[in-house]
N, C-alpha and C positions, 0 to 999 in steps of 0.2 A: 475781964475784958482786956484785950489787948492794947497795945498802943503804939505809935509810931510816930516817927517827927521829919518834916521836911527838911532836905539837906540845903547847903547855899548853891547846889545843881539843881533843886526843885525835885530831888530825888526820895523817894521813901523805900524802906525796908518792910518787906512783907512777914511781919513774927515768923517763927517756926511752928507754934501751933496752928496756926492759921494756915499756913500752906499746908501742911500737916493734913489738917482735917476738908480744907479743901484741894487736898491730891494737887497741890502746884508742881508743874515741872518746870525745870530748868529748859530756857530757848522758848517756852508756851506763849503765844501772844494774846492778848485781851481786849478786847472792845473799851471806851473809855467814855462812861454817860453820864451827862449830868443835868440835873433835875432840880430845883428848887435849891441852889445850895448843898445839893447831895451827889459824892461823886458815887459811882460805881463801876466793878469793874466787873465784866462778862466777859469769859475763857470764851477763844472761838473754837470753832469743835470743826473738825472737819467731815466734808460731805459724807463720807462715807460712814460716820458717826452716824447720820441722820436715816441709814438705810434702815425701813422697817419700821418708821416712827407713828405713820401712818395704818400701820397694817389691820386689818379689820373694821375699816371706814367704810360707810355704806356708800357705793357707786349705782344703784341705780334711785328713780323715785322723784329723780329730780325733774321741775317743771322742763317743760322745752320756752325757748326763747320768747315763741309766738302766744306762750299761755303767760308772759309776765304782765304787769301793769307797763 
């Protein structure tokens, strides 16, 4: 397991195997979340990343408005 330690900037070093195995770049920006005491940090990916992500989703089938509750 890796490990890291905060700088007196509040700064941390991301291992080399860890960026390693999650393909970090250099300049990449991260979403920063935290949850119960737990940070995390989520790559943003750009839109064009996302083209096709959907692809094979059923478009028809759906109620119409006037048949909802």
């Amino acid at each position: 397991m890796a490990r890291t330690r905060v700088s007196s900037k509040y700064q941390i070093v991301i291992p080399k195997d860890v960026r390693e195995t999650a393909k970090v770049r250099v300049g990449q920006e991260f979403q920063v979340i935290t949850k119960a005491g737990q940070i995390t940090l989520v790559p943003d990916k750009p839109i064009a990343a996302m083209r096709g992500f959907v692809r094979g989703m059923r478009t028809t089938g759906f109620r119409e408005k006037k048949d909802r509750f």
